[in-house]
C-alpha positions, 0 to 999 in steps of 0.5 A, spaced: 264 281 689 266 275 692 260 271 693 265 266 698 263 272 704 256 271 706 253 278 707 246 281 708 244 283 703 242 290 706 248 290 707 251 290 701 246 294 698 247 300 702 255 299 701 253 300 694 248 306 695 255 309 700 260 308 693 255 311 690 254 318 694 261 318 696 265 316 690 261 319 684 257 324 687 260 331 691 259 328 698 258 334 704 262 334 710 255 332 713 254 326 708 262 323 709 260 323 716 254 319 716 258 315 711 264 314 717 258 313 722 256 307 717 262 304 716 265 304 724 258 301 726 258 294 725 265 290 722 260 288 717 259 294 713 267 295 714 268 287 711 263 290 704 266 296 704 274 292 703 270 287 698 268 293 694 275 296 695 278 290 693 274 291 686 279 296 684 285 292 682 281 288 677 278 294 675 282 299 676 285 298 667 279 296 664 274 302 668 276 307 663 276 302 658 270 298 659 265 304 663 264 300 670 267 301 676 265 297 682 266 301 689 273 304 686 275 311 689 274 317 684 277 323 686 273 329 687 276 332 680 275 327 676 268 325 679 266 333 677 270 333 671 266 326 668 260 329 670 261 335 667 263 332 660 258 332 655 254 326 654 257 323 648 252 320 643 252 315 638 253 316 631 248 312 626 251 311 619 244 308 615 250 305 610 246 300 606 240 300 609 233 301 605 230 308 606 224 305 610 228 302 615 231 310 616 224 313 616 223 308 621 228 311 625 226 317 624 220 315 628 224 313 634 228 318 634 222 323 634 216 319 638 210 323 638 210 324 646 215 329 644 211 333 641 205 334 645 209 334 651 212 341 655 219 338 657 223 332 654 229 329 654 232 326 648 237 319 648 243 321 652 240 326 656 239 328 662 234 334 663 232 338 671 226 343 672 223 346 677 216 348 677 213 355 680 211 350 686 219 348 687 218 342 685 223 338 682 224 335 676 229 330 673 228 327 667 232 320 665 234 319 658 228 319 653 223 321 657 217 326 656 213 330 661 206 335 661 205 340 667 199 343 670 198 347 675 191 349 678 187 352 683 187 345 686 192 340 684 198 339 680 199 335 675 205 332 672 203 327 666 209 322 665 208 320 657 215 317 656 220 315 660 222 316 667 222 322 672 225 322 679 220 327 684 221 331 690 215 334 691 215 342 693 213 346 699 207 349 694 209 355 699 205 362 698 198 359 698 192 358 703 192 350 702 197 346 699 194 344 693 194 336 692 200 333 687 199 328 682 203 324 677 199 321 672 200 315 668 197 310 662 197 306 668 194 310 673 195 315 678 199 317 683 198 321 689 204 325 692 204 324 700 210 329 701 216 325 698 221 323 694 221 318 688 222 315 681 217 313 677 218 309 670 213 307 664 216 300 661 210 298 656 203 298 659 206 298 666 210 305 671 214 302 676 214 306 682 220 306 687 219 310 694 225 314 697 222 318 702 215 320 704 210 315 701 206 315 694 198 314 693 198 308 687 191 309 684 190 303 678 186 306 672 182 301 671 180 300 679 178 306 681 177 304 689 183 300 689 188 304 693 196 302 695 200 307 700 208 305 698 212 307 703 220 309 703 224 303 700 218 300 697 218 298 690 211 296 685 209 296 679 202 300 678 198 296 672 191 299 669 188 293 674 192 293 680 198 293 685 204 289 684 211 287 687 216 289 683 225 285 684 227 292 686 232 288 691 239 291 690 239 295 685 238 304 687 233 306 683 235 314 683 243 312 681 240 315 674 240 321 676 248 322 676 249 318 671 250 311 674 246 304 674 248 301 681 246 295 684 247 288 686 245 281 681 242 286 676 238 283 671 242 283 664 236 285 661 235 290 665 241 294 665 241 293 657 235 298 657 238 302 661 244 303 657 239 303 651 236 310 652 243 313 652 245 310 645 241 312 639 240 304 637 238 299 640 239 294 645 236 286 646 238 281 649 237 274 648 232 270 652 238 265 654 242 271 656 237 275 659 236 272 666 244 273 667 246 277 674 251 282 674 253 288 680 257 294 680 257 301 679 255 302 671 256 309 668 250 310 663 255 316 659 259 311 655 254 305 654 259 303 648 264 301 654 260 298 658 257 293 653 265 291 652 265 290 659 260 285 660 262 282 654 269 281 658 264 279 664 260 274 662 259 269 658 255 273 653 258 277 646 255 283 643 253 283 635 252 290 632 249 291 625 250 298 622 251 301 629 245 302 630 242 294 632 246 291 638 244 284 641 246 281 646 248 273 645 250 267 648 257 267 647 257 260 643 251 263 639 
């Protein structure tokens, strides 16, 4: 996006949320009006959206080879057809490489959360439960979960990976019974809402779509943080913190896209490496880079050559299984 506009940075965020909806989802009659209610109320979101548009013609050759589309239009059709495509996984030779390192990828391949977990998702996939209560799952890429159901609660235990939440109605019951996530981290009390919830290290980053969630720290047990709908925070064994969230959906998962204005590189690298059967670092040099647009999660592969035409960075691979991230000169 040209950076020579001066645009809020709400308003850019929500043009990028609208491209998500319209262009890549299966928009309802209801959502294009909202959408066209959006675009005629303020000169502004019209001048962000033509900034997006406008994306398209250097975009337009390199999306289908590269994986990113900013604010380009899908038809319909293809959008379907795209997401209907099955998810494309990588392929790990292990020529030359010592029969340690290939049981070690066994390991990573099979952590150990799967196997104690009720639900799992494996690299490149995308699963959606719903629970007896009508609760709905997603599942990101390489996630684990455990369910419980009780006379009390329900419990969802997130052992690896990140779930997006849409609490259900707990209908046919004299009270409706209280809905927890539980997390090394700690708990988190659904308040009727919606919301995603990702493990990275000792930490589970909590993102608040509508309603507002309870954040209970494991380690201060009468510490109690309410996040409301928009907001983001990091849930620590010792307390509540803030997290960068500004600008970057944090749902666009669900349909297969990382969507956002200045993403970290970092960040978007270990989005894309949980669609890869490899992984993905980036140096510290290059790991603050910032990058916006619409990424499709489906073709990392082509993503990767596209922030290499993008940035100044390029990308090593060992045995297609190793990819860095490197400073260009390096």
């Amino acid at each position: 996006m040209n950076r020579g506009v001066e645009l809020p940075a709400g308003v850019i965020d929500a043009a990028i949320a609208w491209a998500v909806k319209v262009d890549y989802g299966e928009p309802s009659d209801e959502t294009r009006r909202a959408f066209t209610a959006w675009l005629n109320a303020d000169e502004r979101h019209a001048q962000a959206w033509r900034h997006l548009a406008a994306l398209k013609t250097p975009f337009s050759t390199v999306a289908a080879q590269h994986g990113a589309v900013a604010g380009q239009a899908l038809d319909g059709a293809r959008a379907r057809q795209a997401r209907r495509r099955a998810l494309k996984l990588l392929a790990f030779s292990g020529a030359g490489l010592a029969s340690g390192a290939t049981g070690w990828l066994a390991y990573a391949e099979a952590p150990w959360q799967r196997l104690l977990a009720d639900a799992s998702s494996g690299a490149g996939e995308r699963r959606a439960l719903l629970l007896d209560d009508g609760t709905r799952l997603v599942l990101n890429a390489d996630t684990a979960v455990r369910t419980r159901m009780d006379a009390l609660a329900r419990t969802v235990t997130l052992m690896r990976g990140e779930i997006l939440v849409e609490t259900g109605a707990d209908a046919g019951l004299a009270a409706r019974r209280e809905f927890w996530v539980d997390t090394p981290a700690g708990r988190l009390q659904a308040l009727g809402t919606r919301f995603v919830v990702r493990l990275a290290g000792e930490r589970a980053r909590v993102s608040v779509l509508d309603g507002s969630v309870a954040l209970h720290p494991a380690d201060a047990p009468a510490m109690r943080v309410v996040a409301l709908a928009g907001d983001s925070r990091w849930l620590a064994r010792r307390g509540v913190e803030p997290t960068e969230q500004a600008g970057y959906a944090p749902d666009a998962w669900v349909d297969g896209m990382v969507a956002g204005r200045d993403i970290r590189l970092a960040d978007l690298a270990a989005e894309l490496e949980r669609y890869t059967h490899g992984r993905i670092r980036c140096d510290p040099a290059v790991a603050g880079l910032r990058i916006s647009g619409v990424f499709h999660l489906d073709r990392p592969e082509q993503t990767l050559r596209f922030i290499e035409q993008s940035l100044p960075v390029r990308v090593s691979r060992l045995a297609g299984y190793w990819i860095r991230i490197l400073p260009a000169g390096a």
